[in-house]
N, CA, C, O and CB atoms as a CASP TS submission, in Angstrom:
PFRMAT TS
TARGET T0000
AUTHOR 0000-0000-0000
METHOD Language model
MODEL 1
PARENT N/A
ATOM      1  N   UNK     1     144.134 131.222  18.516  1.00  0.00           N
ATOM      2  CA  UNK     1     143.488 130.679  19.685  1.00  0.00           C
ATOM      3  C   UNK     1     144.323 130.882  20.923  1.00  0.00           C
ATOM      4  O   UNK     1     145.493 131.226  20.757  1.00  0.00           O
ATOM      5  CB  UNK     1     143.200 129.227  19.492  1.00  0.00           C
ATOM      6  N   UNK     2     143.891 130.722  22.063  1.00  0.00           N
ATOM      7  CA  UNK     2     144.530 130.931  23.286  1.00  0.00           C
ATOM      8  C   UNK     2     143.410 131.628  24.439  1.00  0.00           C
ATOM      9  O   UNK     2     143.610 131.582  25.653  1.00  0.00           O
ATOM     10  CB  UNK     2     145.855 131.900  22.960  1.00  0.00           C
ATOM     11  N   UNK     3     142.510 132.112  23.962  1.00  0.00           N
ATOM     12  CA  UNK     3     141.609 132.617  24.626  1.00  0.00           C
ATOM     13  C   UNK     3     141.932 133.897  25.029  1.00  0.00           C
ATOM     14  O   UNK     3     141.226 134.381  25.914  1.00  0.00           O
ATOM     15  CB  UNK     3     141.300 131.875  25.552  1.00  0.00           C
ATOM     16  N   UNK     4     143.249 134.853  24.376  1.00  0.00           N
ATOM     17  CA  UNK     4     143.470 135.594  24.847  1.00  0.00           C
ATOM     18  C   UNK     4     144.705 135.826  26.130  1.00  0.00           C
ATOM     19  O   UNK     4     145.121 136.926  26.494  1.00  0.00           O
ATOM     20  CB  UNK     4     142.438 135.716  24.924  1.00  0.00           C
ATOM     21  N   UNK     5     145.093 134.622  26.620  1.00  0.00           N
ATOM     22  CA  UNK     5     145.799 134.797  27.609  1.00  0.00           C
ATOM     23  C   UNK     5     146.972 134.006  26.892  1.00  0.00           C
ATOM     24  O   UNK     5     147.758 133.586  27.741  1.00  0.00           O
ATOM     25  CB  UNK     5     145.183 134.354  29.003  1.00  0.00           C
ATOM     26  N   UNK     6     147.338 133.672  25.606  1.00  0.00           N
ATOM     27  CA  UNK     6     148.342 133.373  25.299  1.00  0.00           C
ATOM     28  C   UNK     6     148.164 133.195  23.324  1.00  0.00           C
ATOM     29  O   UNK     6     147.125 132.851  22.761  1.00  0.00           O
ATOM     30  CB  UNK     6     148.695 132.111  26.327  1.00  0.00           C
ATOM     31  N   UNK     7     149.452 133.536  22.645  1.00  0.00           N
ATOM     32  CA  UNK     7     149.071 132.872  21.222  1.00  0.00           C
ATOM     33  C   UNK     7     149.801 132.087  21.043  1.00  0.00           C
ATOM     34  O   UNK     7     150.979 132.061  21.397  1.00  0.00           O
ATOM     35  CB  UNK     7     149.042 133.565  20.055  1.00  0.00           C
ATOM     36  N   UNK     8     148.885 130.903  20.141  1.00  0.00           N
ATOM     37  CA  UNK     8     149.028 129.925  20.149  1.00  0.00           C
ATOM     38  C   UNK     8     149.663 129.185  18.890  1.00  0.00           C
ATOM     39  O   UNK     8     149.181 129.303  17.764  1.00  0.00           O
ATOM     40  CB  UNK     8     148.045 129.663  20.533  1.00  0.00           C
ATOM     41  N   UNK     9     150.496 128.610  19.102  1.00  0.00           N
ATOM     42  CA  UNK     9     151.414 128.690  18.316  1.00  0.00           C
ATOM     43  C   UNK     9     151.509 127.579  16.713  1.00  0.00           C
ATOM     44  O   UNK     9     152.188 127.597  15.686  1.00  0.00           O
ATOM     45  CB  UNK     9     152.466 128.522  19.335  1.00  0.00           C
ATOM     46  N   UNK    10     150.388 126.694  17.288  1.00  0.00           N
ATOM     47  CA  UNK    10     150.054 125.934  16.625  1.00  0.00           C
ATOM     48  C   UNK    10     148.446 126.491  15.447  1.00  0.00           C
ATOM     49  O   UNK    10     147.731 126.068  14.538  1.00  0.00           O
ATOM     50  CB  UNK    10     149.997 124.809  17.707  1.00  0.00           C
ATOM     51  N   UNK    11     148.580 127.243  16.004  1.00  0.00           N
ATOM     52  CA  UNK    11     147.490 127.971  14.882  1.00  0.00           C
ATOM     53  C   UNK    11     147.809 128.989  14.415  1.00  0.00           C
ATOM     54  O   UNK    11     146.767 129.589  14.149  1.00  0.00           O
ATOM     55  CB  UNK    11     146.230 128.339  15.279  1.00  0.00           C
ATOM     56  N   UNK    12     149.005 129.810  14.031  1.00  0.00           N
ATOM     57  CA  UNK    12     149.632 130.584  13.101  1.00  0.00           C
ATOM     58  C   UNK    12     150.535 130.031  12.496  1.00  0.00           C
ATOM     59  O   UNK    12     150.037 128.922  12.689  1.00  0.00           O
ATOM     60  CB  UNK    12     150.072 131.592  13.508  1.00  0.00           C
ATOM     61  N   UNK    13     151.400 129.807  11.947  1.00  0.00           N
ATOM     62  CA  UNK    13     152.611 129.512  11.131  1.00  0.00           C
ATOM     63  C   UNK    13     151.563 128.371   9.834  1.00  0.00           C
ATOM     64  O   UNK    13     151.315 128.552   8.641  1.00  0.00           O
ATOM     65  CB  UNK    13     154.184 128.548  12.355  1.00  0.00           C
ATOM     66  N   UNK    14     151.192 127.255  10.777  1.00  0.00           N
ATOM     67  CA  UNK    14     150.412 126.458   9.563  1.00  0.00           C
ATOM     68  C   UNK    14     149.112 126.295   8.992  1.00  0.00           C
ATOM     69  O   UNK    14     148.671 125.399   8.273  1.00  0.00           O
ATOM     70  CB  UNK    14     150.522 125.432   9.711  1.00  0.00           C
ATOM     71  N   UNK    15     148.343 127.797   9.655  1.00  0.00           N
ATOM     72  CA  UNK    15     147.481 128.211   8.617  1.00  0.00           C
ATOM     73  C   UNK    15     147.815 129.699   8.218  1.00  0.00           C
ATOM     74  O   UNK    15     146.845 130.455   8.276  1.00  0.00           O
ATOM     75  CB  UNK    15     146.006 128.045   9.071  1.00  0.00           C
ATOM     76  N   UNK    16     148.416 129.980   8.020  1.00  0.00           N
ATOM     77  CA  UNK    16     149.391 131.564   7.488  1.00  0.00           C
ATOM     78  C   UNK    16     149.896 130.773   5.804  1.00  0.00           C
ATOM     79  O   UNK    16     149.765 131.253   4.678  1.00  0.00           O
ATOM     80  CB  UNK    16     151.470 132.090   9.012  1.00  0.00           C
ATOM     81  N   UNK    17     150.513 129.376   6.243  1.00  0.00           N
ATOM     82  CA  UNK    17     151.010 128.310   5.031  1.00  0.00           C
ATOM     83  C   UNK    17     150.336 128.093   4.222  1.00  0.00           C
ATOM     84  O   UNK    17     150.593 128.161   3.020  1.00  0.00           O
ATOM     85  CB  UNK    17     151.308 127.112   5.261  1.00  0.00           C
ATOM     86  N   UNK    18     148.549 127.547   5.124  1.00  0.00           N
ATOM     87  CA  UNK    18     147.893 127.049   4.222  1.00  0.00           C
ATOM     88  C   UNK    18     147.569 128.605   3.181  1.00  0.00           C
ATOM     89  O   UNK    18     148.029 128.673   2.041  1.00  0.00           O
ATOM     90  CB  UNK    18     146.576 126.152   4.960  1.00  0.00           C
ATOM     91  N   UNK    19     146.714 129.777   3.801  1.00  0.00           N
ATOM     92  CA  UNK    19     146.872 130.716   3.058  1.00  0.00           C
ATOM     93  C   UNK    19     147.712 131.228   2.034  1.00  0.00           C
ATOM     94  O   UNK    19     147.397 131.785   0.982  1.00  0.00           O
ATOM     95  CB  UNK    19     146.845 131.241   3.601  1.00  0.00           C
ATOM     96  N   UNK    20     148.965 130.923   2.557  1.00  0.00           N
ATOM     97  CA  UNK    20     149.812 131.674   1.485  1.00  0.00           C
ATOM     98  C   UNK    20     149.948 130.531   0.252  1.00  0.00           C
ATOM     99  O   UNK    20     150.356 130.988  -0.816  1.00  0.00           O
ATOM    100  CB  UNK    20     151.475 132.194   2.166  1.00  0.00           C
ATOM    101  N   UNK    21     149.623 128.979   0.297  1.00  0.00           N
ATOM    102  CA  UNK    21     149.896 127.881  -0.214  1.00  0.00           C
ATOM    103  C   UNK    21     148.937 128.264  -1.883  1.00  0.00           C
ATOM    104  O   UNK    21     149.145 127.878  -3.034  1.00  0.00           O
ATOM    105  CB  UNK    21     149.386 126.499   0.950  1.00  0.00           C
ATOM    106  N   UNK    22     147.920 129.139  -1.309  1.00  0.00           N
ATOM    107  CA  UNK    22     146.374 129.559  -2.198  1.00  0.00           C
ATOM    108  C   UNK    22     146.613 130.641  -2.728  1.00  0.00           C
ATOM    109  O   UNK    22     145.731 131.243  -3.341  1.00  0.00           O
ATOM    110  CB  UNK    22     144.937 129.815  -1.382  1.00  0.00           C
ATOM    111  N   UNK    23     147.988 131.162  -2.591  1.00  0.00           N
ATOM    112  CA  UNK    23     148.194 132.378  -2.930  1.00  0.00           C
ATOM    113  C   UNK    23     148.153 133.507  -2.517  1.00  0.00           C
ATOM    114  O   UNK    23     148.803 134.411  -3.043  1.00  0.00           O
ATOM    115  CB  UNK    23     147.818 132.501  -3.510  1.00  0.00           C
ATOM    116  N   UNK    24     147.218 133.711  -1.277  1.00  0.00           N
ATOM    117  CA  UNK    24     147.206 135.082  -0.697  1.00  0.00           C
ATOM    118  C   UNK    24     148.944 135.419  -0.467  1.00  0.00           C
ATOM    119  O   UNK    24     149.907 134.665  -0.604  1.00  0.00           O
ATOM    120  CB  UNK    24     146.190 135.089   0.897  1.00  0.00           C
ATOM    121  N   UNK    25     148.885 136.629  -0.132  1.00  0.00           N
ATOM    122  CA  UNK    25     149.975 137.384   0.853  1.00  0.00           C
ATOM    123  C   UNK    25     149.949 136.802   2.481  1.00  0.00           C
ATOM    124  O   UNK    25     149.182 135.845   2.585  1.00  0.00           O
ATOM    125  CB  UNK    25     149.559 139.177   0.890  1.00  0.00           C
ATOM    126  N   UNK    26     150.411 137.064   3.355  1.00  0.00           N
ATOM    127  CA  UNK    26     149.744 136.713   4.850  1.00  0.00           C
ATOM    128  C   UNK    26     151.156 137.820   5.529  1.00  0.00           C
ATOM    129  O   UNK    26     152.233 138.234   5.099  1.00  0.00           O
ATOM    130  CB  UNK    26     149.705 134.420   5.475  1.00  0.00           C
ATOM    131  N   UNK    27     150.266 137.959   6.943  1.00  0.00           N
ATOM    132  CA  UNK    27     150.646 138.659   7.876  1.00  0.00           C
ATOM    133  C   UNK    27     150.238 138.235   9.099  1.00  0.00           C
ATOM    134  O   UNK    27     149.017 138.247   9.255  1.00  0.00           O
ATOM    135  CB  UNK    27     150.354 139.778   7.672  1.00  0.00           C
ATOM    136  N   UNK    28     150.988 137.815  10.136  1.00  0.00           N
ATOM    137  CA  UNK    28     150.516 137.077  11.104  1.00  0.00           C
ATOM    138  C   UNK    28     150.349 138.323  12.191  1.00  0.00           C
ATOM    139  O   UNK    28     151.247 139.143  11.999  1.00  0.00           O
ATOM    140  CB  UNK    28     151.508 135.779  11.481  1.00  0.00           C
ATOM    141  N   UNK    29     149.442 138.715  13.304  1.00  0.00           N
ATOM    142  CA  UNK    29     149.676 139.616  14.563  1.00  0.00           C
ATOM    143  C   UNK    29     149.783 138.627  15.514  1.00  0.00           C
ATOM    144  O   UNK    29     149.129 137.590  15.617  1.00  0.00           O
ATOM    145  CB  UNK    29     148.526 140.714  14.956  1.00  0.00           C
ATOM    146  N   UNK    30     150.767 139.098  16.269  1.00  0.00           N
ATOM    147  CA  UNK    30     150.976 138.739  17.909  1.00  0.00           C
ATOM    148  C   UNK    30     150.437 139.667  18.461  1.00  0.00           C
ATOM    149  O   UNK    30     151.009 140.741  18.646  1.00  0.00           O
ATOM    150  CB  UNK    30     152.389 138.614  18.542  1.00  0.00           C
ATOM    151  N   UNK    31     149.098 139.389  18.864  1.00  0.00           N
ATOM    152  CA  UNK    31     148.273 140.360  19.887  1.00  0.00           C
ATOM    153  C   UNK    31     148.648 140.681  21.402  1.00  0.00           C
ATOM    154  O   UNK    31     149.705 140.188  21.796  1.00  0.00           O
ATOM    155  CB  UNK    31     146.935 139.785  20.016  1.00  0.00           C
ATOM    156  N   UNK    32     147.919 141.438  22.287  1.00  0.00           N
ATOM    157  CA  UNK    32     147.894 141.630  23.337  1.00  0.00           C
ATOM    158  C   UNK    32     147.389 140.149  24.126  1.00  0.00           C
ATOM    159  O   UNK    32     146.402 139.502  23.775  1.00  0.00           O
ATOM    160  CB  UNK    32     147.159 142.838  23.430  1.00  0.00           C
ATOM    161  N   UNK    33     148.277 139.799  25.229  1.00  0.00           N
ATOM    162  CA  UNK    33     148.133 139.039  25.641  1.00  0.00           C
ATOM    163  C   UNK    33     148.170 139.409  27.312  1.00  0.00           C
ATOM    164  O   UNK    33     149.336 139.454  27.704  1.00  0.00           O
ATOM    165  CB  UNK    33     148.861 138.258  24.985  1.00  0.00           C
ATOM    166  N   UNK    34     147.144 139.691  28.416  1.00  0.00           N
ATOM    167  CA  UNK    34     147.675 139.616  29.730  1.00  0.00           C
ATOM    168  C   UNK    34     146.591 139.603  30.471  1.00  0.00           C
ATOM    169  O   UNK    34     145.507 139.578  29.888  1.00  0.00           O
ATOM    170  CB  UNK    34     148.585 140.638  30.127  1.00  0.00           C
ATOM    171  N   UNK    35     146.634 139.616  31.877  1.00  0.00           N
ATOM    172  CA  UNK    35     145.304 139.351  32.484  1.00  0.00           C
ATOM    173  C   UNK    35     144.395 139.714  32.659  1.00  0.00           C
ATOM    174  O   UNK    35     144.466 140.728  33.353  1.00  0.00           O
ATOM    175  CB  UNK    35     145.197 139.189  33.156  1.00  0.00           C
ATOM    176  N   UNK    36     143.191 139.383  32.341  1.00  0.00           N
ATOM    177  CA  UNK    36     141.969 140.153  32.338  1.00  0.00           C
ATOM    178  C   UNK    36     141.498 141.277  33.210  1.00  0.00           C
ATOM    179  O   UNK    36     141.521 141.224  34.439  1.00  0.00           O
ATOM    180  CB  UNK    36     141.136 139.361  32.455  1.00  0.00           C
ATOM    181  N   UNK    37     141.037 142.376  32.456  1.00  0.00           N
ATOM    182  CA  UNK    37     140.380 142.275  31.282  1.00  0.00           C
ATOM    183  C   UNK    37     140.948 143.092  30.728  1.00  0.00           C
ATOM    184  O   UNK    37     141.397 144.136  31.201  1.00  0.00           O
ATOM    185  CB  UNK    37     139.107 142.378  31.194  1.00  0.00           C
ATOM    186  N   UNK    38     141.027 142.486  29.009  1.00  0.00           N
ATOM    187  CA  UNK    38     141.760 143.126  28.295  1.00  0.00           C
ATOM    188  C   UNK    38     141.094 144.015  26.961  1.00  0.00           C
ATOM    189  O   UNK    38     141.583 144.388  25.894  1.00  0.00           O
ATOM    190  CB  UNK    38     142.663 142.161  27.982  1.00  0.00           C
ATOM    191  N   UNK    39     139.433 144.188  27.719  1.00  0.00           N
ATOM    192  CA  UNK    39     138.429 145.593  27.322  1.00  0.00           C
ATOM    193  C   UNK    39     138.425 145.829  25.280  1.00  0.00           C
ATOM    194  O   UNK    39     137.818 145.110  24.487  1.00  0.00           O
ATOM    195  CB  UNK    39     139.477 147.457  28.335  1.00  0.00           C
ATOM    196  N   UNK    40     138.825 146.382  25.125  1.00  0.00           N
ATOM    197  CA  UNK    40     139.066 146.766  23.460  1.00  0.00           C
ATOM    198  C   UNK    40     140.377 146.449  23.177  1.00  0.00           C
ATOM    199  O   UNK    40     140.809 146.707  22.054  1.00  0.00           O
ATOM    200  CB  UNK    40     138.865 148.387  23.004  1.00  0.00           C
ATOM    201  N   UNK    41     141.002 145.992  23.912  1.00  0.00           N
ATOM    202  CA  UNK    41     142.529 146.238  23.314  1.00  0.00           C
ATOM    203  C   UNK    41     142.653 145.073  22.189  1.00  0.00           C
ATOM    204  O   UNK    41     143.309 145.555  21.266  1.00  0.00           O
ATOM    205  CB  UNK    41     143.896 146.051  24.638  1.00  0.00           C
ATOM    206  N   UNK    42     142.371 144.037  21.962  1.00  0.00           N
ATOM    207  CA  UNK    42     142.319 143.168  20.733  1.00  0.00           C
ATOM    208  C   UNK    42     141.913 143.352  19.556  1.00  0.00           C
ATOM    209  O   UNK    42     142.308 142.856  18.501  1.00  0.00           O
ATOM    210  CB  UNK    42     141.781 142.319  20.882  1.00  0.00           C
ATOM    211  N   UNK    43     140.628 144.522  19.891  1.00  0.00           N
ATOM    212  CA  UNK    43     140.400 145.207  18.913  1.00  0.00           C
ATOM    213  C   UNK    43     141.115 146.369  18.289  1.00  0.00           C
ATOM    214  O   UNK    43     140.689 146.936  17.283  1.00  0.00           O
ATOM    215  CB  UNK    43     139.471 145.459  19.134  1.00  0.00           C
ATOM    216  N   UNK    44     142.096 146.669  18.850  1.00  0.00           N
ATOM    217  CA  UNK    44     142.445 147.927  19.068  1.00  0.00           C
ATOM    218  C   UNK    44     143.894 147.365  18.036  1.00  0.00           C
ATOM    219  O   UNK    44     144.491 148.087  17.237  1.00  0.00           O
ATOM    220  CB  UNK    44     142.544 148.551  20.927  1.00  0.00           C
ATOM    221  N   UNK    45     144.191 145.998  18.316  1.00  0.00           N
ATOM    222  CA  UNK    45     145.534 145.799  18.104  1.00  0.00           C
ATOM    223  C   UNK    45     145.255 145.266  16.234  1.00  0.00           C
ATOM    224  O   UNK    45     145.909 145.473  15.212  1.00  0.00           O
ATOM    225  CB  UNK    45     146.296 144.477  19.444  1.00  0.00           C
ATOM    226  N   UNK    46     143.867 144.465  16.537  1.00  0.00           N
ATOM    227  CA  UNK    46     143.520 144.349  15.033  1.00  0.00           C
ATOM    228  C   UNK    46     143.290 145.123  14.003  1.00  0.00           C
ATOM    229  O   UNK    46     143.107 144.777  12.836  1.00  0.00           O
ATOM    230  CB  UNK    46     142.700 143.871  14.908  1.00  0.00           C
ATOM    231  N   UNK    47     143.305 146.554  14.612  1.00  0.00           N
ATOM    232  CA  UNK    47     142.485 147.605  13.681  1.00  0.00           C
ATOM    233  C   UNK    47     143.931 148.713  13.484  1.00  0.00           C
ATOM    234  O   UNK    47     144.082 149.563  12.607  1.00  0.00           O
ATOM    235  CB  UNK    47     140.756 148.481  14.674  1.00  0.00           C
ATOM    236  N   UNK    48     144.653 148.440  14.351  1.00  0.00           N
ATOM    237  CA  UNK    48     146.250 149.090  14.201  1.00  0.00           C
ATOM    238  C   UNK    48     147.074 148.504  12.906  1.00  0.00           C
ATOM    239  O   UNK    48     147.662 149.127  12.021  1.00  0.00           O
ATOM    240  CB  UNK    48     147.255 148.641  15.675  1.00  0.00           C
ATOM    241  N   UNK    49     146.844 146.487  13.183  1.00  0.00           N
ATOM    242  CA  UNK    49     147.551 145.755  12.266  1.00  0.00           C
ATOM    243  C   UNK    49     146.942 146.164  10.378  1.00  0.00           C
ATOM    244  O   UNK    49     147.602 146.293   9.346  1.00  0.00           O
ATOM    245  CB  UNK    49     147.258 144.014  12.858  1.00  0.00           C
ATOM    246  N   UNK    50     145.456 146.258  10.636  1.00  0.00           N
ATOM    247  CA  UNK    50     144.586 146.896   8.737  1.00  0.00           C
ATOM    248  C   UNK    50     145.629 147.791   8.952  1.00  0.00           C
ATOM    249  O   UNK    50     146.633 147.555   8.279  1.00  0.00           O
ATOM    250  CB  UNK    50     142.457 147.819   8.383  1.00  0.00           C
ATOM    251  N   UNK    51     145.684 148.825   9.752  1.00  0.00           N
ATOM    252  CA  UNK    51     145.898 150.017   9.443  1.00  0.00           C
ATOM    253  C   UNK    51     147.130 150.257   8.825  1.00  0.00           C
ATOM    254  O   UNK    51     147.441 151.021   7.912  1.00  0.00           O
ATOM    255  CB  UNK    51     145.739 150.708  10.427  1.00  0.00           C
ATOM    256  N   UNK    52     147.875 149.336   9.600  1.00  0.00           N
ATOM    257  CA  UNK    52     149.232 149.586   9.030  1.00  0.00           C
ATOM    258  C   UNK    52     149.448 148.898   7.759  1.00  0.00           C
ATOM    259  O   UNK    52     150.229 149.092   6.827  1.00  0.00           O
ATOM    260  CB  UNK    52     150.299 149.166   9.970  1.00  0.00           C
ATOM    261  N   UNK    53     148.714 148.208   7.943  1.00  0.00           N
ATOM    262  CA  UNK    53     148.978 147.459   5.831  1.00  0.00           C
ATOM    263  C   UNK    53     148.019 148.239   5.016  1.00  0.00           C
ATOM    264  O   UNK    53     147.871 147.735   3.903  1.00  0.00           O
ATOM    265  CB  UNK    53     148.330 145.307   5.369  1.00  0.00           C
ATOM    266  N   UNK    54     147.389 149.206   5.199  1.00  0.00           N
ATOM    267  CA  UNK    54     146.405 149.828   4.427  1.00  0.00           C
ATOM    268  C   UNK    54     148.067 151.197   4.182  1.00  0.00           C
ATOM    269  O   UNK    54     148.680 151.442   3.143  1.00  0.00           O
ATOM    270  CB  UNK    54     144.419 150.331   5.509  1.00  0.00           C
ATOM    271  N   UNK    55     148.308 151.830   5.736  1.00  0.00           N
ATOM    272  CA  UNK    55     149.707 152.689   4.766  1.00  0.00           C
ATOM    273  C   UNK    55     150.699 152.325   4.406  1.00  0.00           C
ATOM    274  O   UNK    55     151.541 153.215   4.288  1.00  0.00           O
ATOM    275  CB  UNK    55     150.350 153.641   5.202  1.00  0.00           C
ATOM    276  N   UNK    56     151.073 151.118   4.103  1.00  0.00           N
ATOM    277  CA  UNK    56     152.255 150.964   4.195  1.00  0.00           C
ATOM    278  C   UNK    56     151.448 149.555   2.424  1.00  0.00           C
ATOM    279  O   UNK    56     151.646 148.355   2.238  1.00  0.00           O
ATOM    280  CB  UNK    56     153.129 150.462   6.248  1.00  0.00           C
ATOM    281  N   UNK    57     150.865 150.285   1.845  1.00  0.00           N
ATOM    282  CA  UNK    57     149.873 148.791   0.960  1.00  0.00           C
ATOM    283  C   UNK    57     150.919 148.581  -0.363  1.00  0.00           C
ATOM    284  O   UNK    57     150.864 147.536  -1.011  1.00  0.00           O
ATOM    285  CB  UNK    57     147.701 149.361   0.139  1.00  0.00           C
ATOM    286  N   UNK    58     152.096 149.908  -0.788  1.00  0.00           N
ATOM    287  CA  UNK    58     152.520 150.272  -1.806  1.00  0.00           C
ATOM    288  C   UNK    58     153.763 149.447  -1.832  1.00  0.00           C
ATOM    289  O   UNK    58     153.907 148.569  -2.683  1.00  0.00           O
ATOM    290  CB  UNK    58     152.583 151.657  -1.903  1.00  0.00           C
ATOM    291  N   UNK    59     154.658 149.700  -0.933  1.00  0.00           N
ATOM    292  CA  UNK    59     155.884 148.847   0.342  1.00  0.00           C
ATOM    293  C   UNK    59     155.271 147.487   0.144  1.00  0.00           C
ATOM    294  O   UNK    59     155.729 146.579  -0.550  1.00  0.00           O
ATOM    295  CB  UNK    59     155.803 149.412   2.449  1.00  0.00           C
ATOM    296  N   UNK    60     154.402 147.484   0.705  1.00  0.00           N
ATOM    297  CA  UNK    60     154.212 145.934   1.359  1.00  0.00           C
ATOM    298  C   UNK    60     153.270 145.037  -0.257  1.00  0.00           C
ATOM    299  O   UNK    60     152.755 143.931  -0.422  1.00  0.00           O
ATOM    300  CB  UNK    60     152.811 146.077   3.356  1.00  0.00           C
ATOM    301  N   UNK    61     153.486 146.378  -1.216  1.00  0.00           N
ATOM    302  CA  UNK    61     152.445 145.103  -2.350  1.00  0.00           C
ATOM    303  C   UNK    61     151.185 144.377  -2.237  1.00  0.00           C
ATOM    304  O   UNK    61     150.859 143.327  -2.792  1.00  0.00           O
ATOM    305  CB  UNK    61     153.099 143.872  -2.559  1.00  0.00           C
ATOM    306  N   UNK    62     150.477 145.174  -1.358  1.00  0.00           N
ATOM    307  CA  UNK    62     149.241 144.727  -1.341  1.00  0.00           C
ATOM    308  C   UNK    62     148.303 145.894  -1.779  1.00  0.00           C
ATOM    309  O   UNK    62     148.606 147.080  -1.912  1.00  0.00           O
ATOM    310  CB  UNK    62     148.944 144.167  -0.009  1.00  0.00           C
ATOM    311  N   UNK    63     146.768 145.129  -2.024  1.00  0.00           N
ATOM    312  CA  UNK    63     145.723 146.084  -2.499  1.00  0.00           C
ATOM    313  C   UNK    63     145.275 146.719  -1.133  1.00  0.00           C
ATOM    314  O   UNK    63     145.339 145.825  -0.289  1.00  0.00           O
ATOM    315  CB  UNK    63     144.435 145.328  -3.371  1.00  0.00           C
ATOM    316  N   UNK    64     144.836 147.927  -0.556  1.00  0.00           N
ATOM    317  CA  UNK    64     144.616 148.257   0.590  1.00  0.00           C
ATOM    318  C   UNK    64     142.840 148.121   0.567  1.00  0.00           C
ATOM    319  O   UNK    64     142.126 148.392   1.532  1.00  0.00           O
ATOM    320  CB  UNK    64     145.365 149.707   0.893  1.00  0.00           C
ATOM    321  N   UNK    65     142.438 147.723  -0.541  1.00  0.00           N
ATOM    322  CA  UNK    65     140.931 147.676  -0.126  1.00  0.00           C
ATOM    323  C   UNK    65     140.537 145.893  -0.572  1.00  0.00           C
ATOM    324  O   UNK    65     139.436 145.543  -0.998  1.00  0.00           O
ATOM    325  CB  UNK    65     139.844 149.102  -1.204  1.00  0.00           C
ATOM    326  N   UNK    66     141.462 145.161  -0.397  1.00  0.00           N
ATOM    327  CA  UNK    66     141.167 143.866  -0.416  1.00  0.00           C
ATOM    328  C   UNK    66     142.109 142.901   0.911  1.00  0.00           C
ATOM    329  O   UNK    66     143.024 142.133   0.610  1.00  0.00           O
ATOM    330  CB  UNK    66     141.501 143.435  -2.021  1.00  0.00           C
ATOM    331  N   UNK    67     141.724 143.107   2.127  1.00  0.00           N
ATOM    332  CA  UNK    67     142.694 143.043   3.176  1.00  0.00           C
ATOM    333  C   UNK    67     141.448 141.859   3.727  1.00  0.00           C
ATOM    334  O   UNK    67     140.291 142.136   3.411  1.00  0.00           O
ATOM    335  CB  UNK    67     143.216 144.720   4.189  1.00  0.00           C
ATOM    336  N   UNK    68     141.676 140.627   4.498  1.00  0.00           N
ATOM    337  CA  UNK    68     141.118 139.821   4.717  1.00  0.00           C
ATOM    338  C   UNK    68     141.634 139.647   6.573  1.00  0.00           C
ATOM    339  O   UNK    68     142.659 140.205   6.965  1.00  0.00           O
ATOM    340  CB  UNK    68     141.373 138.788   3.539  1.00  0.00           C
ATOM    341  N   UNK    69     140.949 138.999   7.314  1.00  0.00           N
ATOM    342  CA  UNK    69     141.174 138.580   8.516  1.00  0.00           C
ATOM    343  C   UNK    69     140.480 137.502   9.189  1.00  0.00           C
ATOM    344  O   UNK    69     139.276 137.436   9.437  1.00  0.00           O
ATOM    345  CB  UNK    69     141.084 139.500   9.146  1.00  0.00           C
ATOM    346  N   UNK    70     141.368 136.687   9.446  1.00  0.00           N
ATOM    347  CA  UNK    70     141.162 135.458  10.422  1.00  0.00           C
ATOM    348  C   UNK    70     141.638 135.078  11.818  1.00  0.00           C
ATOM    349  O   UNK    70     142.831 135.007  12.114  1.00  0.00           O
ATOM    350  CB  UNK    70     141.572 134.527   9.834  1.00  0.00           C
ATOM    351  N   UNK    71     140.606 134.833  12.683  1.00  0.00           N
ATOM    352  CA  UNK    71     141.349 134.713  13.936  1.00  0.00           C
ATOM    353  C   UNK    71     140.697 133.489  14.434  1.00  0.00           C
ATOM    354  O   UNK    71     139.953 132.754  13.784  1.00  0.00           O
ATOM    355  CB  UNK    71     141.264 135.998  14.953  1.00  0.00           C
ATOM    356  N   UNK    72     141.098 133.340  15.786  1.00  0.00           N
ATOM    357  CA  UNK    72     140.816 131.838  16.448  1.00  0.00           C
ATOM    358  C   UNK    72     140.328 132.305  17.660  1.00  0.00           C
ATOM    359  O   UNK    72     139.321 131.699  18.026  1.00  0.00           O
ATOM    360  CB  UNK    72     142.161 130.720  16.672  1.00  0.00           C
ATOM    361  N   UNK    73     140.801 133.391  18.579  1.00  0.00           N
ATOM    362  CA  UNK    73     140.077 133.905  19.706  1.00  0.00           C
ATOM    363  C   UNK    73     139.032 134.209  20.093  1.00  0.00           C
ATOM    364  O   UNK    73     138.899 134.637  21.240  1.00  0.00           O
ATOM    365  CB  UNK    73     140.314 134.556  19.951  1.00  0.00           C
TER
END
């Protein structure tokens, strides 16, 4: 959450916890944050973050076709 103009700090670390508490893996992004308008770039930063755990799935011990995402923005 933050609306974009900031992340918020109280909504990553202790639901990243609760996730990982259930067992998932977790990976938190610190997105693009600055003054409007910030057009595709959130998308841009979310689809960089799959991407990089999709090459990197072997390293990082994850399945690359079971990748999940949650946001607040």
């Amino acid at each position: 959450g933050g609306g974009y103009e900031r992340c918020s700090a109280r909504e990553t670390d202790p639901v990243a916890m609760q996730f990982l508490q259930a067992g998932y893996q977790v990976f938190s992004l610190l997105y693009t944050v600055s003054p409007a308008p910030l057009r595709w770039q959130p998308m841009i930063d979310a689809a960089g973050a799959i991407l990089h755990l999709r090459r990197n799935a072997a390293r990082l011990r994850v399945d690359p076709f079971k990748v999940a995402v949650c946001g607040f923005s």
